[in-house]
C-alpha positions as CSV (number, residue, x, y, z in Angstrom):
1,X,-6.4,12.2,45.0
2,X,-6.4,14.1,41.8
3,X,-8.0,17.3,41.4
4,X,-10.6,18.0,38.7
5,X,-12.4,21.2,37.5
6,X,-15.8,20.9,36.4
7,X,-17.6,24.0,33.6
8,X,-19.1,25.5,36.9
9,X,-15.4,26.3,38.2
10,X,-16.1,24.2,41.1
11,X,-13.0,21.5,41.8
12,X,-14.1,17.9,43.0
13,X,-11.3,15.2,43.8
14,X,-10.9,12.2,42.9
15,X,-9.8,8.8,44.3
16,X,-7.7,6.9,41.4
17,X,-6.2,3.8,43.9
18,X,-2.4,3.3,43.4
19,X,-1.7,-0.5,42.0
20,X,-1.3,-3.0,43.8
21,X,2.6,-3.7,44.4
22,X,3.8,-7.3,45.1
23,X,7.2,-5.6,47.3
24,X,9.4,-5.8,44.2
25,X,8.1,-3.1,42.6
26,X,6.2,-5.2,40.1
27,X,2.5,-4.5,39.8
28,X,0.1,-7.6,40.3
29,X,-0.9,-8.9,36.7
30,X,-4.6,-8.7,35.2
31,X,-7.0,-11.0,35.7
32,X,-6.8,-13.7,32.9
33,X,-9.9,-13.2,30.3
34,X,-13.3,-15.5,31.2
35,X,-13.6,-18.2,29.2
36,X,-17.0,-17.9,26.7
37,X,-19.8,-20.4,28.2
38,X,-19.2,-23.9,26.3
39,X,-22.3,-23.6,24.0
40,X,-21.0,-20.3,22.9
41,X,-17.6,-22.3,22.1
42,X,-20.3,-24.9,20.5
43,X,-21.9,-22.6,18.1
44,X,-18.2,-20.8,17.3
45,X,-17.0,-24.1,16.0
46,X,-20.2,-25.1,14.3
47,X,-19.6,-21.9,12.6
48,X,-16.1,-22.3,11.5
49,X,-16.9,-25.6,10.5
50,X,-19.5,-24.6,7.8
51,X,-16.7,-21.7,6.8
52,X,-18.7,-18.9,8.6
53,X,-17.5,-15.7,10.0
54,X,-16.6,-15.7,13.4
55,X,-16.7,-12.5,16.1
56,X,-13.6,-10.7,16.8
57,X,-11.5,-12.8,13.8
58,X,-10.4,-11.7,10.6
59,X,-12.2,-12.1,7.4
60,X,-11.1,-11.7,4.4
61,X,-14.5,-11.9,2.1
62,X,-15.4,-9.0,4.4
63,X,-11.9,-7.6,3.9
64,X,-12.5,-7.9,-0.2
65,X,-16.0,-6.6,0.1
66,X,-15.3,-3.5,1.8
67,X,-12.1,-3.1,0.1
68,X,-12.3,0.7,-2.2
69,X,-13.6,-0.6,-5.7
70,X,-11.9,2.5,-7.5
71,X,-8.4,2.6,-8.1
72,X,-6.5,6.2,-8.8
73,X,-6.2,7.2,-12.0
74,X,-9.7,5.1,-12.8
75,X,-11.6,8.5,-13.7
76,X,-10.8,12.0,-14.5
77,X,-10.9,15.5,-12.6
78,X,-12.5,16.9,-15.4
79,X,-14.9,19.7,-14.6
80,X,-19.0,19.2,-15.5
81,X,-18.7,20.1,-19.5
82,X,-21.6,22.9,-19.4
83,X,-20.0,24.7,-16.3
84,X,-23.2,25.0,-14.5
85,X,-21.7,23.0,-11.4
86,X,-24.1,20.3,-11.6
């Protein structure tokens, strides 16, 4: 268990399980990642077939877009003219 103090001062411990060892000292592996539902899989590829975005991969329109539309040097760090800060 792992001890823990709380704002109050109070400790409470904690039960963090040890992995799982196969005898080797190697740790048992994840589970593998669930599969998306086939219409989900459906509409992904209907998507990248009509050039669409897709969750989780990389776009570069949206790269481009969000991309900084000012280079340095593009303007000055000239003060305001009158001096009145605004």
């Amino acid at each position: 268990m792992t001890p823990t103090s709380s704002a109050t001062g109070r400790q409470r411990r904690l039960f963090v399980p040890a992995p799982v060892s196969r005898g080797h000292g190697e740790s048992v592996p994840p589970p593998p990642p669930v599969q998306d539902p086939p219409i989900y899989r459906d509409l992904l590829r209907t998507w990248a077939d009509r050039g669409r975005t897709l969750p989780g991969r990389h776009d570069p329109e949206w790269v481009r877009l969000a991309a900084p539309q000012v280079t340095a040097g593009q303007f000055s760090g000239s003060r305001d003219p009158l001096g009145d800060g605004r």
